[in-house]
Wavefront OBJ file of the C-alpha trace (Angstrom):
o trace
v 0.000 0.000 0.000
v 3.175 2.127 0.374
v 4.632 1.980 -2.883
v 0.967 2.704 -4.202
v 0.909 5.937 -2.414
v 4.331 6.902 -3.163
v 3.401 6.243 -6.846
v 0.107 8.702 -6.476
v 2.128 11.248 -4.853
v 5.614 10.979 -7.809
v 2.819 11.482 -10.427
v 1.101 14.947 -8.892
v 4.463 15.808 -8.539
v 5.332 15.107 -12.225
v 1.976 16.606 -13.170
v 2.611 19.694 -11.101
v 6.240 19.988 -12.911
v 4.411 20.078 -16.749
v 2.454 22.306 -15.885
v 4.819 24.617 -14.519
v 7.078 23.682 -17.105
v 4.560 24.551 -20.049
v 3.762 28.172 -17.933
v 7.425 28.731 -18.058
v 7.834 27.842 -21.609
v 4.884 30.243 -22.702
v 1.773 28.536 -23.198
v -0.999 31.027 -24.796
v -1.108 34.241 -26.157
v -4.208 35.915 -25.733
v -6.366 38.259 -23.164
v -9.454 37.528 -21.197
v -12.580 35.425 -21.480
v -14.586 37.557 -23.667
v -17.524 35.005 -24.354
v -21.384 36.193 -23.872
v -24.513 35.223 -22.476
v -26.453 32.359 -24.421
v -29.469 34.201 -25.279
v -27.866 37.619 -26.994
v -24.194 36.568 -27.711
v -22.093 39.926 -28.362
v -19.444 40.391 -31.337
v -16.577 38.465 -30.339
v -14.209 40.827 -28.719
v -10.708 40.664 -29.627
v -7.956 39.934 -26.995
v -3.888 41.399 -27.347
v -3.363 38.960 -30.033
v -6.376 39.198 -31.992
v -8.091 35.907 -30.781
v -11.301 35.469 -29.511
v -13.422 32.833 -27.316
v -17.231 33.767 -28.783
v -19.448 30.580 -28.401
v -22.637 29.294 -27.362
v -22.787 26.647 -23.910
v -25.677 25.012 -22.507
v -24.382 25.540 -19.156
v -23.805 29.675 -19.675
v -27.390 30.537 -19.995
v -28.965 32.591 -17.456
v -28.489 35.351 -14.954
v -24.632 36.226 -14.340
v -22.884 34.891 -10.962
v -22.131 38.226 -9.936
v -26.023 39.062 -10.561
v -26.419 36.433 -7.494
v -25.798 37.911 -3.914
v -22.522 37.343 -2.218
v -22.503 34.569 0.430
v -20.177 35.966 2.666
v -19.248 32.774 4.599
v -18.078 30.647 1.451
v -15.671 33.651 0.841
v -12.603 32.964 2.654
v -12.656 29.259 1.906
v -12.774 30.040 -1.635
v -10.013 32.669 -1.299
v -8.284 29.455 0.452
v -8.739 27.112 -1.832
v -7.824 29.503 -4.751
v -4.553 29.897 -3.463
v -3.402 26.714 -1.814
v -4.759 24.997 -5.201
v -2.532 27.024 -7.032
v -5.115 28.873 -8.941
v -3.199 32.624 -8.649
v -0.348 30.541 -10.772
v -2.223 30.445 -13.511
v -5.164 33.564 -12.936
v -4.646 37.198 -12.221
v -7.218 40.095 -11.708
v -6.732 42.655 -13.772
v -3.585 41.131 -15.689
v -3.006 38.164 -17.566
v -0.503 35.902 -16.342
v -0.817 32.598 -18.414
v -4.708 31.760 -18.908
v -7.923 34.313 -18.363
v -7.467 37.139 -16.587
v -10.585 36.696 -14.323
v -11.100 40.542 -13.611
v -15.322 40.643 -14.106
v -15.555 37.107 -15.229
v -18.548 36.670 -12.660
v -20.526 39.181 -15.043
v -19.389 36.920 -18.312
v -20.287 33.504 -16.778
v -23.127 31.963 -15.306
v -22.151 30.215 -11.564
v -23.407 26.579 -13.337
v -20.573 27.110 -15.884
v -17.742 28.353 -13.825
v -18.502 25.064 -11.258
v -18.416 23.114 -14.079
v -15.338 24.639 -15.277
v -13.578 24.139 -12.250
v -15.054 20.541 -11.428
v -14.388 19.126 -14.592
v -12.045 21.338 -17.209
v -10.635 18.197 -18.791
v -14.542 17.384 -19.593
v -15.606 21.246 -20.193
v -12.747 21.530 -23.302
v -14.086 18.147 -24.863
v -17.784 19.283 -24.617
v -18.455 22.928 -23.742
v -17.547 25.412 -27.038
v -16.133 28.465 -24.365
v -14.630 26.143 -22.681
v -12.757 24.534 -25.807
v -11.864 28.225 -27.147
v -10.152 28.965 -24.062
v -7.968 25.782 -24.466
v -7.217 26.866 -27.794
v -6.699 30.406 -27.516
v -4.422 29.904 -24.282
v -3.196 26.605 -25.235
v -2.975 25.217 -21.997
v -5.389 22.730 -19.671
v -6.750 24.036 -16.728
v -5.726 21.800 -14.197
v -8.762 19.467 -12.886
v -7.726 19.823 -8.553
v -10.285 17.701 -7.540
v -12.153 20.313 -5.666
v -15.977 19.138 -3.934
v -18.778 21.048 -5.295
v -19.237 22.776 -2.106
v -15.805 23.832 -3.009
v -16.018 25.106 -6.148
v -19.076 27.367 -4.606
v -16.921 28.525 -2.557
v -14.083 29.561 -5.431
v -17.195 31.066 -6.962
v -18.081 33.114 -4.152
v -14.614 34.651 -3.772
v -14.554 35.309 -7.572
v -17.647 37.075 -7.025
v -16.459 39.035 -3.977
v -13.103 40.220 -5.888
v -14.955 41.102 -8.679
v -17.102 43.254 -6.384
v -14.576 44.940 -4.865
v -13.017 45.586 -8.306
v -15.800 47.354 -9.735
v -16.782 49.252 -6.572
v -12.589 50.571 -6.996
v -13.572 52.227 -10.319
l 1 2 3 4 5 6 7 8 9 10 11 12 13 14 15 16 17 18 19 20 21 22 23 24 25 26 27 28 29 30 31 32 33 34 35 36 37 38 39 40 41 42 43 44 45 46 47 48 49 50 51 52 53 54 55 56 57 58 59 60 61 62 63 64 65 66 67 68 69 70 71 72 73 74 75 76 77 78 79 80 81 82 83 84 85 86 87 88 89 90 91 92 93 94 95 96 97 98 99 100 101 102 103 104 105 106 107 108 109 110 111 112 113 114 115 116 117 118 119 120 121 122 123 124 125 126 127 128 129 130 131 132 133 134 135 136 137 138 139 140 141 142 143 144 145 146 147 148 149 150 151 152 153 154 155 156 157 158 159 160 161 162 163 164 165 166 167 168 169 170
């Protein structure tokens, strides 16, 4: 049962290494999630390099997450869990480090797709057409970190709340 865990723990570790690996060696070019709402789908918006993610999902239909009150006691775990995941690798507010810059991505997305996004992102880039555009456009696989659903709420949440407190700095 030893070796067996070992083994598990050598492989994150490998894992881990590609993907830092692949951030180092400059995976994407591109700017920010600039997909729309199902129902009235804007222009697609260009990004730095003249890319963009425009596409229709069945699970980005509906009211906004950031139309959705704040729950106040999700956000810290969420802040938590975004950075002991390794999530501020990856995701920036207001800059783009190596995938979406998530500054106001809780007034592109839906809360359904973003959970689904962060449960399942292997799945999402097979399936979901935003989700695939993002995978091409930044060229690199979000990393699936086997978050709960109660977790990903919580992730949600504190997206929510920093996107909040980004607009309300304006």
């Amino acid at each position: 049962m030893g070796s067996i865990a070992a083994f598990a723990r050598a492989a994150r570790v490998l894992a881990a290494l590609m993907v830092a690996g692949s951030m180092v060696s400059g995976c994407g070019k591109g700017g920010g999630d600039t997909g729309g709402s199902a129902t009235n789908p804007p222009p697609p918006a260009p990004d730095t390099a003249g890319a963009a993610v425009a596409a229709v999902s069945p699970y980005d239909s509906g009211p906004r997450a950031a139309e959705q009150p704040i729950d106040p006691s999700k956000v810290k775990q969420g802040e938590a869990l975004f950075t002991s995941k390794g999530c501020i690798v990856c995701h920036g507010f207001g800059k783009r480090i190596t995938c979406p810059d998530l500054d106001g991505v809780t007034m592109r997305r839906t809360a359904e797709w973003m959970e689904h996004q962060i449960l399942h992102p292997e799945v999402m880039t097979k399936q979901d057409p935003i989700a695939h555009g993002l995978l091409v456009q930044y060229k690199l696989q979000m990393t699936n970190q086997g978050l709960k659903p109660d977790e990903a709420k919580s992730v949600i949440e504190f997206l929510k709340h920093k996107n909040h407190e980004a607009a309300a700095a304006k």
